[in-house]
Every structure is written in structure tokens, then in C-alpha cells.
N, C-alpha and C positions, 0 to 999 in steps of 0.2 A: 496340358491338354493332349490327348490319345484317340487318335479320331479315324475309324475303320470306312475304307470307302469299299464299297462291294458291286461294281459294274463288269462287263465284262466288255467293255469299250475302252481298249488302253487311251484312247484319244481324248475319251471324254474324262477318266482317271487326272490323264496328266493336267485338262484344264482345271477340272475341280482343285488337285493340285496345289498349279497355281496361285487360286483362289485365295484359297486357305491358307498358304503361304502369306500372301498379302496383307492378311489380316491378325494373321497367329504366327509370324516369324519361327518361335521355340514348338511347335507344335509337332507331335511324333504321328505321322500318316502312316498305316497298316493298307495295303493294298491286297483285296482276293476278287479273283476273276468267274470264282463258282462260288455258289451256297457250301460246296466241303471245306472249299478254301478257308471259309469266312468263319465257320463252325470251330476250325482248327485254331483260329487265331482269337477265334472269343476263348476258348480253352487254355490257351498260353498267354493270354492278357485280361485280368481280371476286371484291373481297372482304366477301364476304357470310358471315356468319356461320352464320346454319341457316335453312331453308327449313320453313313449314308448308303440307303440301300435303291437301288436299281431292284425290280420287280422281276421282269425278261432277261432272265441270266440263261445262256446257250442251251444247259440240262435242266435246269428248272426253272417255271413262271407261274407267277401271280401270287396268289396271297398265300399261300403253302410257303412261301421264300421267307414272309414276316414272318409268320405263324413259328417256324421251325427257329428264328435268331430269334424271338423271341420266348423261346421255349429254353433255352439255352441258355439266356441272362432277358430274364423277364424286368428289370430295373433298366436296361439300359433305354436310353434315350435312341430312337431308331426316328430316323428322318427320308420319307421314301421321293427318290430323284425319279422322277417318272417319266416317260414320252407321252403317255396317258393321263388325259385332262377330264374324264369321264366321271361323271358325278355320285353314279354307284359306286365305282373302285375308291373314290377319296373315302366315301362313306363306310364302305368293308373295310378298310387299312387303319382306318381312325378307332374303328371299333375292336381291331385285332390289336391293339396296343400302339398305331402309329403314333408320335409326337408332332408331325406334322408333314407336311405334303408338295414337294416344291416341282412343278412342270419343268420338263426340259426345255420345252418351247420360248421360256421366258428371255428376254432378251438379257444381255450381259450383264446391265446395268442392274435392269429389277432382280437379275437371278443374286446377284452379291446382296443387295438390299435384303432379298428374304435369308440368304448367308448370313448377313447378321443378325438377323431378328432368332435364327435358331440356335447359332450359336451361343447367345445371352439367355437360353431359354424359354422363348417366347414360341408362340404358335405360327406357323405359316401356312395358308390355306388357298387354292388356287383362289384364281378372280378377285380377293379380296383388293392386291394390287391395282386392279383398275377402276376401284373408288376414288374419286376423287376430294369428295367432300366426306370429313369426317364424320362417321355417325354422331347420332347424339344416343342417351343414354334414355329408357324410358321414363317416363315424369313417374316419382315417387318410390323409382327404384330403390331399394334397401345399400348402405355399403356394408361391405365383406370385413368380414372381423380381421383380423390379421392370422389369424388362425387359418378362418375358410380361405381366406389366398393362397394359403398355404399347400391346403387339400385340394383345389382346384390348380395350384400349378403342379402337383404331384399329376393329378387325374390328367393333366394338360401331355404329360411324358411318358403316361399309359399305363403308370401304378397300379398295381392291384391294392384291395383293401389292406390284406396282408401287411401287404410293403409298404403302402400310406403309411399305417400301424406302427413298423419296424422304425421307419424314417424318422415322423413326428414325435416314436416312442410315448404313444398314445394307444387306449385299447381299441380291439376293434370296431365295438360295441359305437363308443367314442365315436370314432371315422366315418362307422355308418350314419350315424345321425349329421354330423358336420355333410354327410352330399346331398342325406335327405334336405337339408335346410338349403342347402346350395342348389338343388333340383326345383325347391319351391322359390328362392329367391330368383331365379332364370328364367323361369316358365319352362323347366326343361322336365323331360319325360325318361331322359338316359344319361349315359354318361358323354356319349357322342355330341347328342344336342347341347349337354351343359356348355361341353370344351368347346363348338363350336362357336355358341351364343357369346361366352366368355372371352373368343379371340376379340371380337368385336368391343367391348366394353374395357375389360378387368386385365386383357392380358397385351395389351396395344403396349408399343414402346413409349417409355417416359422420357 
């Protein structure tokens, strides 16, 4: 595992750190304090594994910071550490290719919890944490082929069709019908709405 943290909070660096330490012993930490920095090292490390991105970096904020490391290595897995729990910005970040969404605010405990759930590949979305009772699924929901799991945990990591495509080594034609079918199995209208509806059901830890 090759996991790029991109804050410009040494403090909060070293805790993440930590973290990830704890849980991934062998794991190689790339540390950049700017968007150049970070650009540099996606450049000299191909494969990288997921990215935690801080939004508010010194020279540059807000979604211009995705937008751009994703433009860069559009496949990477990009997971945004935010102080910002605001429900437009989850919503623009999910939609510019985020993987998932983890609050600063979170206390220690839940902040490791959703550390693992992204780690594994799984979705993390503010507030979902403070459910308590698990959802249920709705009556007469369809299950997912092992296929569309597939394309919906790609679409979960901010895949382009493209890159579904490449991945699943399926056409695109293919892929496109596989989200159509996964847009009508969801009740979903986008790609945003599917991954969202989908953390809750299809992409919850087993």
C-alpha cells in the first residue's frame, strides 16, 4: 500500500500518520503540503494506491484542489479529509470524482472506523456514522449481479466510463447499460445519487 496524504497541517499529517501506521504497519506514506507538491509526487508514483486530500491547502481551496489530482491520475482513489461537514461541498466533491468523504471533526474513534471502511474500499459519507440502527433495504429491491457490484464499486472510486471499461475490460457500450440498469435498480437519477443510495445498502461493511 502507497498512500499520498496532501494537508498542509504538519500536525494533522503526523496524526493521520499515525493512524495508518496502526493499521497498515508496511505501508509507504508520501507526504505534500501544497497541490504542486502533491502533483509532483503523483508524477513520480504511478502506483499509488489512495490519496487523502485536505481541500484548504495555504495556495489553493476548494474543489479546483480535486478537480486538478484528479485530472492528473483520474483512476486514483482520492478520499477528501475535510473540516467542512457542509452538504453542498460532500455533494460537488462526490460528483468531481471523490471516493469518499471523511469530517475532521470526527472524534478519534469514528475517525479510524471510517479509516477502515476506506481503506477496504468501501464508501464513507459524513453523518452516516451517527445511525444507529441499521437501515433495511427497500421491499422488493432487485440484487446486484456480481458484475454491477462491480461497476458500482468502480463508480464508488470516481471511475470514468472510460476506465470502468479498461478495468472490467468490458466495452463501453457494455458499462453504459450496466449503470443504466444500476441507476434504475437505486431509484437513482446520477452517478452521485447511485454511490450515495448504494453506501447505505450494497457497499456497507461485511
Amino acid at each position: 500500500m502507497k498512500v499520498l496524504m496532501v494537508d498542509d497541517h504538519a500536525l494533522f499529517r503526523d496524526g493521520l500518520r499515525l493512524l495508518l501506521c496502526s493499521t497498515h504497519p508496511d505501508a509507504q506514506l508520501l507526504e505534500a503540503s501544497t497541490l504542486a507538491g502533491a502533483l509532483s509526487l503523483l508524477l513520480e508514483h504511478a502506483n499509488l494506491t489512495m490519496c487523502f486530500l485536505d481541500l484548504d491547502l495555504k495556495q489553493e481551496r476548494g474543489l479546483p484542489v480535486l478537480k486538478k489530482i484528479k485530472l492528473e491520475s483520474p483512476n486514483l482513489p482520492v478520499v477528501i479529509v475535510s473540516g467542512s461537514e457542509d452538504s453542498s461541498t460532500v455533494r460537488a466533491c462526490m460528483q468531481a470524482g471523490a471516493m469518499s468523504y471523511i469530517p475532521k471533526s470526527l472524534t478519534s474513534e469514528k475517525f479510524l472506523y471510517a479509516l477502515q471502511r476506506v481503506l477496504k474500499g468501501e464508501i464513507f459519507l459524513p453523518h452516516e456514522e451517527e445511525n444507529d440502527v441499521e437501515p433495511s433495504a427497500p421491499s422488493g429491491i432487485p440484487n446486484l449481479t456480481p458484475r454491477q457490484r462491480e461497476v458500482l464499486y468502480a463508480l464508488s472510486r470516481g471511475f470514468s466510463t472510460k476506465s470502468i471499461a479498461r478495468e472490467l475490460s468490458l466495452s463501453e457500450y457494455t458499462v453504459k447499460d450496466h449503470i443504466s440498469d444500476l441507476f434504475r435498480i437505486l431509484g437513482a437519477s446520477n452517478r452521485v445519487e447511485a454511490v450515495t443510495k448504494a453506501s447505505l445498502f450494497y457497499l456497507r461493511p461485511r
